[in-house]
Wavefront OBJ file of the C-alpha trace (Angstrom):
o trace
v -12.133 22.915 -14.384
v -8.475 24.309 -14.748
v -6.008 22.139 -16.208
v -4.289 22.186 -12.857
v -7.525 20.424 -11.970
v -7.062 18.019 -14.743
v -3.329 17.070 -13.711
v -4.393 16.799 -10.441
v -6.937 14.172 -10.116
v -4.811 11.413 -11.985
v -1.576 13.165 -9.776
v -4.100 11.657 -6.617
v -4.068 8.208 -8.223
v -0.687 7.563 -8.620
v 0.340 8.906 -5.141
v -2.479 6.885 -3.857
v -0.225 3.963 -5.242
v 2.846 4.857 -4.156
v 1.958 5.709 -0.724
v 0.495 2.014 -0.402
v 3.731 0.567 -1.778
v 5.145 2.571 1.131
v 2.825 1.707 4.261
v 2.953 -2.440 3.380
v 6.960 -1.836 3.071
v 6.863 -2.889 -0.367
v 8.871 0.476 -0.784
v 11.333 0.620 2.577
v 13.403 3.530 3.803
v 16.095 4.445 1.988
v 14.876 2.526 -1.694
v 14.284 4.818 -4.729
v 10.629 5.552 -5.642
v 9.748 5.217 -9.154
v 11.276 8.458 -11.135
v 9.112 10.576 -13.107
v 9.818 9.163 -16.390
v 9.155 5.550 -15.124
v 5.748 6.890 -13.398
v 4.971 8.061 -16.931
v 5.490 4.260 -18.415
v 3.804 2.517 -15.704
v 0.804 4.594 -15.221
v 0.638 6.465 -18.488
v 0.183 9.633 -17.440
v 1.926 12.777 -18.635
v 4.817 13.831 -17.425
v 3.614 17.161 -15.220
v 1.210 14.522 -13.694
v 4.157 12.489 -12.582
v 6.018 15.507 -11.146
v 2.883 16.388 -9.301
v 2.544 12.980 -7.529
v 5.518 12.679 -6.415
v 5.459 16.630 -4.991
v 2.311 15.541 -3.018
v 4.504 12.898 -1.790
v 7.358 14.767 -0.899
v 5.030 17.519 0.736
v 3.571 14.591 3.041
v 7.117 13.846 4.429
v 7.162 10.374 2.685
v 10.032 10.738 0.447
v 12.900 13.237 0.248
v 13.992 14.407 -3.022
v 17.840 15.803 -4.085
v 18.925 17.356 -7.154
v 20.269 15.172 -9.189
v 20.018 12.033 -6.839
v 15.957 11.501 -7.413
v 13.563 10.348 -4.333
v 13.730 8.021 -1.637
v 11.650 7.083 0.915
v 12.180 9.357 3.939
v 13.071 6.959 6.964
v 11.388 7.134 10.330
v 12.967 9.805 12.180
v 14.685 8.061 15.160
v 13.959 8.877 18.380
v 15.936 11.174 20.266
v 16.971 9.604 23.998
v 14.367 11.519 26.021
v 16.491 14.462 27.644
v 16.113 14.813 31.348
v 14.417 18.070 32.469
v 16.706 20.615 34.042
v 15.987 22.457 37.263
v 14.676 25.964 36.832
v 17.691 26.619 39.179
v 19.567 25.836 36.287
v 18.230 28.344 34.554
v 21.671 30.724 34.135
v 22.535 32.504 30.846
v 25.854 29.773 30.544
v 23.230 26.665 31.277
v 20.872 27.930 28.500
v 23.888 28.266 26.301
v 24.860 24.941 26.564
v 21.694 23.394 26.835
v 21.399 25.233 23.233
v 24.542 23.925 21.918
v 23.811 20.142 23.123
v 20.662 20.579 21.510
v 21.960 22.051 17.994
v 24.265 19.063 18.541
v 21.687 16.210 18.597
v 19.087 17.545 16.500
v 20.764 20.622 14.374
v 20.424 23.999 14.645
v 16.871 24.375 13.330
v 15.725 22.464 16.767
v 16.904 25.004 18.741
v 13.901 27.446 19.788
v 13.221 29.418 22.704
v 10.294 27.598 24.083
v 11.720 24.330 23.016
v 14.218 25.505 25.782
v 12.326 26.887 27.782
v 10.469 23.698 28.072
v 13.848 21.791 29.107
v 14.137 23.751 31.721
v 10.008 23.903 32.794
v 9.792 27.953 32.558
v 8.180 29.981 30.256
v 9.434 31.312 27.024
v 9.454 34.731 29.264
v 11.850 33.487 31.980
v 14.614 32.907 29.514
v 14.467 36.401 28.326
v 16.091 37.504 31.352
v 18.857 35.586 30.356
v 19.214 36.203 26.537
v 17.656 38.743 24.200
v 16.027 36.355 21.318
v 17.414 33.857 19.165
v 20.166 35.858 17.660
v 21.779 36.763 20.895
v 21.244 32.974 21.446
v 23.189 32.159 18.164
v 26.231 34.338 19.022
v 26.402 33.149 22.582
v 26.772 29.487 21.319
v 29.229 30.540 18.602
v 31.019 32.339 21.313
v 31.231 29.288 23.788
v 32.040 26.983 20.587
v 35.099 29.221 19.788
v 35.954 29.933 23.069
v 36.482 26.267 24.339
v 39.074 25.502 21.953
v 41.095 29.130 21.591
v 44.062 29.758 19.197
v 47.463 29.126 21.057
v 48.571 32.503 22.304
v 52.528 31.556 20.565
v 51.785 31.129 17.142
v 54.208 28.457 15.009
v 57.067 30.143 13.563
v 56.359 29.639 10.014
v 53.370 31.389 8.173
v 52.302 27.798 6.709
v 52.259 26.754 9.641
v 49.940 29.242 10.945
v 47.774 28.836 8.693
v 47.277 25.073 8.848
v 47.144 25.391 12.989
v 44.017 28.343 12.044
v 42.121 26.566 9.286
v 42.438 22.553 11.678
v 41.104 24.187 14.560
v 38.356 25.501 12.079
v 37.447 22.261 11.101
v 37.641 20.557 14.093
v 34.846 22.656 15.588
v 33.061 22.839 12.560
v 33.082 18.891 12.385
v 32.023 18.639 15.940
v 29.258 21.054 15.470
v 27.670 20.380 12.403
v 25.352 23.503 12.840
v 28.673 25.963 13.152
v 29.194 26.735 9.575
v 25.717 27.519 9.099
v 25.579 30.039 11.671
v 29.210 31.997 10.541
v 28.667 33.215 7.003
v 31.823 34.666 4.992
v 30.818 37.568 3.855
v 28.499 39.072 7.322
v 30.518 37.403 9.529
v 29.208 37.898 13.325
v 31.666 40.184 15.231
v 32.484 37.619 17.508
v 36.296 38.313 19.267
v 37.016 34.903 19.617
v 36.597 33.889 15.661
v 37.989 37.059 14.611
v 41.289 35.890 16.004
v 41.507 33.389 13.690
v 41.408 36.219 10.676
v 43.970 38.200 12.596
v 45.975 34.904 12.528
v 45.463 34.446 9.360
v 46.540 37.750 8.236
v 49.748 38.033 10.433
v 50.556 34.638 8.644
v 49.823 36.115 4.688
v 51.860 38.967 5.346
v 54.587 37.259 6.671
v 54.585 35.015 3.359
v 55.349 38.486 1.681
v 51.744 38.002 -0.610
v 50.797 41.375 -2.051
v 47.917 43.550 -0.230
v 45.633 42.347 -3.061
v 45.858 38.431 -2.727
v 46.074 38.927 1.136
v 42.535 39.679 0.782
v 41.915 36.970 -1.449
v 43.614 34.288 0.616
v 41.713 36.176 3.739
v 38.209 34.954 2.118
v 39.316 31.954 0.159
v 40.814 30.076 2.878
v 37.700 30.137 5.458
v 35.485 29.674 2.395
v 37.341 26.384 1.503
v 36.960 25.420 5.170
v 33.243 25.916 5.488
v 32.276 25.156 2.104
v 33.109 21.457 2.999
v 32.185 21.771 6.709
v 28.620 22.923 4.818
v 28.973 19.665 2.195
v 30.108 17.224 5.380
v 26.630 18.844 7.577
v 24.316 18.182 4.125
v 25.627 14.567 4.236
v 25.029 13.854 7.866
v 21.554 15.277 7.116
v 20.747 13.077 4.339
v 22.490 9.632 5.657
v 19.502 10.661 8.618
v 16.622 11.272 5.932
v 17.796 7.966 3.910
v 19.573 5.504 6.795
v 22.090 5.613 4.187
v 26.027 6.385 3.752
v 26.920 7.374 0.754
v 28.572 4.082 -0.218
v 25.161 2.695 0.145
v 23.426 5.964 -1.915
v 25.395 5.483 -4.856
v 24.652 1.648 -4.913
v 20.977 2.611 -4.790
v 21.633 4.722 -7.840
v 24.112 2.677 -9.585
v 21.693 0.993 -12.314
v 20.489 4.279 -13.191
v 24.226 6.041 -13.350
v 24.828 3.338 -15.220
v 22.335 3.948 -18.332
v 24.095 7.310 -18.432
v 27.594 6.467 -18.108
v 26.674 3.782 -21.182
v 25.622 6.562 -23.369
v 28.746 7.615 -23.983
v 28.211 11.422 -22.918
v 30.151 10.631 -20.292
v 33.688 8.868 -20.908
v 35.269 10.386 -18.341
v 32.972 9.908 -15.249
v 32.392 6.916 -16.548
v 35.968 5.735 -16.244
v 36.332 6.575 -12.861
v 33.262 5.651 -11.758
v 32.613 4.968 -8.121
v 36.407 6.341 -7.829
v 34.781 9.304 -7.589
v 32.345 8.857 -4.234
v 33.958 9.767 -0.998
v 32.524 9.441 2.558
v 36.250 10.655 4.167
v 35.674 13.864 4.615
v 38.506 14.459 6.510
v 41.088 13.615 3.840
v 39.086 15.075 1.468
v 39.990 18.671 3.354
v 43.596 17.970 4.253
v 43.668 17.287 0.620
v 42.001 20.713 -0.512
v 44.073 22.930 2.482
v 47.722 21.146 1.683
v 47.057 22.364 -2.408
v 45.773 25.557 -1.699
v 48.710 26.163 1.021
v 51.168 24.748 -2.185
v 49.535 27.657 -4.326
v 50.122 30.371 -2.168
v 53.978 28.961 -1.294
v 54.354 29.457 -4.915
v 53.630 33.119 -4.694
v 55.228 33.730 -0.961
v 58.410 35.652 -1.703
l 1 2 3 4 5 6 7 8 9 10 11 12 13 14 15 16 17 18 19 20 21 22 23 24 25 26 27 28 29 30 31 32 33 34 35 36 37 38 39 40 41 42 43 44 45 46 47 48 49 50 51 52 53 54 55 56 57 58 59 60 61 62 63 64 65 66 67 68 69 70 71 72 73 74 75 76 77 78 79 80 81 82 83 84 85 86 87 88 89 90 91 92 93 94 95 96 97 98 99 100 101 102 103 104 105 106 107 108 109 110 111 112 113 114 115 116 117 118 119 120 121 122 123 124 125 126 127 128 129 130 131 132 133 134 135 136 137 138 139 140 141 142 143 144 145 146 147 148 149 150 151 152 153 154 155 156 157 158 159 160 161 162 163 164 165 166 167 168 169 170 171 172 173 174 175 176 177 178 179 180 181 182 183 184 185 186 187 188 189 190 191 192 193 194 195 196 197 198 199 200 201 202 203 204 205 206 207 208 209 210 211 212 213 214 215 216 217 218 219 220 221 222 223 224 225 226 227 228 229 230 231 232 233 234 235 236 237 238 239 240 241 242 243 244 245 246 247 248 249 250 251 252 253 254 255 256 257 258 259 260 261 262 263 264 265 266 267 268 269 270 271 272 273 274 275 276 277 278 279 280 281 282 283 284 285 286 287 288 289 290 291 292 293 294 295 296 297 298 299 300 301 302 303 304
């Protein structure tokens, strides 16, 4: 017998526990399971053994586990309103596309398949591949129509700030509105999509006519939409988990509190500790006019 044998059996025992606690509700969605180091108190096994039950767990789709936050138990998933079926003679490439997006909307972007669709629509897989290619034609169609239905104003502001806050809302706004978006337009392989690629010509026209050098042009050309999606990215990971824990983040952090707590006592901390729950924030919203308005103030200190 290996010793992954060994750490396994006992591994079995505890999750046995724990998934009891979790069928008679004595652990509900959302509460924190026991965390490894208390597993290894109450049940006096080591501490790999305590890792391993609560992987076997988390591979069962009882809990979900974060860095840094511990586990919870995963709540039900609700149920999606059941989505009328569509007429095969709504079966066009622009009524897949926004079948698609409605989809990626509801459920996220990882929902959206081709016989899922095809199944909305009562066809085989092979009927919508008159239609659309495969997935990734699929992908840039809906980033197309996203873009597309809320275009850049052909007169651009007068002043370059300006621009560039008119560019990098709009951004946001259809990233917050489509939580999937920011997933599908990485910064460095962007797709080559015409109607997103006028926000980087925007963008540019607006840089140069702040008088920044060629060099932190294409700085600010990167940095900008990577300040955008980086929080459009953070705000998508917290809709996912206040779905996986019925819980806003308000709610999270007093889950966690006693346990912050111990660490904020041990005087590693002073700083975080002063603040506190100062630092949670659920506005994401403010949180990027905030980060836009100071970048914007960095580059006006460089515009000539």
């Amino acid at each position: 017998m290996t010793v992954e044998d060994d750490e396994l059996r006992p591994a079995q025992r505890v999750a046995v526990e724990l998934r009891r606690k979790i069928v008679e509700g004595v652990l509900r969605p959302g509460e924190r399971v026991p965390s490894t180091r208390q597993i290894v108190r109450d049940f006096g096994v080591a501490m790999a053994t305590a890792s391993r039950a609560l992987t076997l767990l988390r591979d069962e789709g009882l809990i979900v586990t974060r860095p840094g936050s511990g586990s919870v138990v995963r709540a039900a998933a609700p149920r999606a309103p059941h989505a009328p079926r569509l007429s095969p003679r709504e079966l066009t490439r622009p009524g897949i596309v926004a079948t698609a997006i409605a989809l990626a909307d509801r459920e996220g972007i990882d929902a959206v398949s081709m016989r899922g669709l095809a199944g909305r629509f009562g066809v085989t897989p092979m009927s919508l591949y008159h239609h659309v290619s495969g997935r990734d034609e699929l992908e840039l169609l809906m980033i197309r129509s996203v873009f597309r239905a809320e275009p850049l104003t052909t007169a651009a502001p007068a002043g370059w700030r300006e621009q560039l806050e008119q560019v990098y809302r709009l951004q946001w706004r259809l990233y917050r509105r489509h939580h999937w978006l920011a997933e599908l337009v990485p910064l460095t392989r962007p797709p080559l999509v015409p109607e997103a690629m006028a926000h980087s010509e925007r963008t540019l026209h607006a840089l140069t006519r702040a008088g920044l050098s060629r060099a932190e042009r294409n700085r600010a050309t990167f940095a900008l939409p990577a300040l955008v999606r980086g929080l459009a990215l953070a705000a998508a990971d917290e809709l996912r988990a206040e779905r996986e824990t019925r819980m806003r983040t308000a709610e999270w952090w007093t889950a966690i509190d006693a346990e912050a707590q111990q660490w904020f006592r041990s005087g590693r901390f002073p700083r975080l500790a002063a603040e506190g729950e100062q630092l949670a924030t659920d506005d994401m919203d403010a949180l990027f006019e905030h980060s836009l308005a100071r970048y914007l103030d960095g580059l006006a200190v460089m515009a000539k």
